[in-house]
C-alpha positions as CSV (number, residue, x, y, z in Angstrom):
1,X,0.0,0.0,0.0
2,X,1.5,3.4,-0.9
3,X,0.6,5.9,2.0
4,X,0.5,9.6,1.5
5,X,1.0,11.5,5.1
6,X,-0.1,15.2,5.0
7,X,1.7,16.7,8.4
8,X,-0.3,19.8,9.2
9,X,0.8,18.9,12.8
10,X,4.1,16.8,14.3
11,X,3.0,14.5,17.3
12,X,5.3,15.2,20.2
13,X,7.0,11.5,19.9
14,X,7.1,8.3,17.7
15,X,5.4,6.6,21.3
16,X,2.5,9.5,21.5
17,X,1.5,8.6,17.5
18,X,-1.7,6.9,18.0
19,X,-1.9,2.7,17.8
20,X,-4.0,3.0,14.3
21,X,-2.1,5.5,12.8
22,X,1.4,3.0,13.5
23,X,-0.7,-0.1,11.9
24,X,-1.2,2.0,8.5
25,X,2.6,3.4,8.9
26,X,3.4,-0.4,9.8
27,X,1.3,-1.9,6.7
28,X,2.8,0.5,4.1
29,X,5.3,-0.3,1.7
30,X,6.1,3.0,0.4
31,X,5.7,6.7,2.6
32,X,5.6,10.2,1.2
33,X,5.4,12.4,3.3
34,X,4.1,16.8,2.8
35,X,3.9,19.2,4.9
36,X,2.2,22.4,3.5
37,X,3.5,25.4,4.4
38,X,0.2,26.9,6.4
39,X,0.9,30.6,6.8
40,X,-1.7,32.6,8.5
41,X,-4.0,34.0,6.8
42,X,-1.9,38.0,7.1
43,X,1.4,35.8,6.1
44,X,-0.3,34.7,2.9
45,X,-1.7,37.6,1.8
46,X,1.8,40.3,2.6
47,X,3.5,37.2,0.9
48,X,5.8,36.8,4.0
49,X,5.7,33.2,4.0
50,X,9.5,32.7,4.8
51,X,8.4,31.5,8.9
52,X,5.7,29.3,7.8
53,X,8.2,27.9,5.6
54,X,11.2,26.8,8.4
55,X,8.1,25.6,10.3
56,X,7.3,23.4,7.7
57,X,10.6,22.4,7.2
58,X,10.7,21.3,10.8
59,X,7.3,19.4,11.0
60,X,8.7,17.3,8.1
61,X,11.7,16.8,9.9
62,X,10.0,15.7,13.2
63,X,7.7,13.1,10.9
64,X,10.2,11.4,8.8
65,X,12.3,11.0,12.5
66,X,9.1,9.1,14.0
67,X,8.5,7.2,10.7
68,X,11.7,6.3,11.1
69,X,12.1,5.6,14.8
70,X,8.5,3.2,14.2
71,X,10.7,1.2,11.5
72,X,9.3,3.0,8.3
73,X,11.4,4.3,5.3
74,X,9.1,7.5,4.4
75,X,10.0,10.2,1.7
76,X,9.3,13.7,2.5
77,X,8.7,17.4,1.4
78,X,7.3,20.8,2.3
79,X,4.3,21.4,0.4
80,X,2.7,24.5,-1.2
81,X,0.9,27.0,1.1
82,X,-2.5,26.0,-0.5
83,X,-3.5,22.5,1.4
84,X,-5.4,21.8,-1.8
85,X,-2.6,21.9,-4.0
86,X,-0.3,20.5,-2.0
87,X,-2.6,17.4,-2.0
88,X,-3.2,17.9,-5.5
89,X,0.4,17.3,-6.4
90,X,1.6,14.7,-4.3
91,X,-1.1,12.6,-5.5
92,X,-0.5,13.2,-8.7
93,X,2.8,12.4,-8.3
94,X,2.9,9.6,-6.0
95,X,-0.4,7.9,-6.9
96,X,-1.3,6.8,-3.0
97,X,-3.6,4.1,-2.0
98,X,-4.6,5.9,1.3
99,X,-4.4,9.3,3.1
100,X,-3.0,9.8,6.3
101,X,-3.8,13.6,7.4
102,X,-2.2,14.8,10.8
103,X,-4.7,18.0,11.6
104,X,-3.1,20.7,14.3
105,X,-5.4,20.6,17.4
106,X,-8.8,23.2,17.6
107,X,-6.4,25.8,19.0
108,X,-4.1,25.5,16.4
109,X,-5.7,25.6,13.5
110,X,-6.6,27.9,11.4
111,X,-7.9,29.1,7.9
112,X,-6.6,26.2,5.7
113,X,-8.2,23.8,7.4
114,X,-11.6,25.0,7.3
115,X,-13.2,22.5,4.4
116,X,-10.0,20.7,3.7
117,X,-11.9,17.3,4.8
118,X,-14.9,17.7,3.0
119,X,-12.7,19.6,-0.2
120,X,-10.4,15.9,-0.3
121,X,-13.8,13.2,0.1
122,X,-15.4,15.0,-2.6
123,X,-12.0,15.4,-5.2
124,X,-10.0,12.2,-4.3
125,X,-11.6,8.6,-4.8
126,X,-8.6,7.6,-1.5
127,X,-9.3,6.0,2.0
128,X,-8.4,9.0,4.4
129,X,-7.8,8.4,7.8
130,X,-7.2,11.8,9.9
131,X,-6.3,12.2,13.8
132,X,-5.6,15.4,15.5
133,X,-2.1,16.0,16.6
134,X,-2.7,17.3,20.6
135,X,-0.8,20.5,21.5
């Protein structure tokens, strides 16, 4: 099974990744990994994207160390700013068999969320499977 990962939020540990989530990691036999960007809203629109970007860089970082630590080779990069079209290019790319979509917690989130779920049921003909990263 070819698993796509979206990482709008890191889990804290490889241990604190939920036991369902690790049986998908586990029963994959290729991982990419994206992490959009996720600016706030301000961010996008001055174009000042730059800290959204290291932050991204470093939630990919922290996943492809847990998919590693949990015994998984996983493939990774930071996405475009637009959730959508981040999604829209890794599956065109990498072709997955299911979606795994780490969501920032309630307090976290923030603009690009808002539809995402329902935008991805209705576009993508993929198993999705989402959990909430807690703060």
């Amino acid at each position: 099974m070819k698993l796509l990962v979206a990482a709008g939020g890191a889990a804290a540990s490889a241990e604190s990744v939920p036991s369902s989530v690790r049986r998908l990691v586990e029963g994959a036999s290729e991982i990419l990994v994206i992490a959009p960007t996720l600016p706030s809203r301000f961010e996008w629109l001055a174009s000042a994207t730059d800290n959204a970007r290291e932050q991204a860089d470093e939630r990919l970082r922290r996943v492809l160390s847990h998919m590693d630590e949990m015994g998984a080779s996983a493939q990774g990069s930071v996405g475009a700013d637009d959730p959508m079209l981040a999604f829209d290019e890794a599956i065109a790319d990498f072709i997955p068999d299911h979606i795994l979509i780490a969501l920032r917690d309630a307090n976290r989130a923030d603009w690009q969320e808002r539809g995402l779920l329902d935008g991805l049921l209705q576009r993508f003909a993929v198993p999705v499977t989402v959990f909430v990263v807690p703060e």
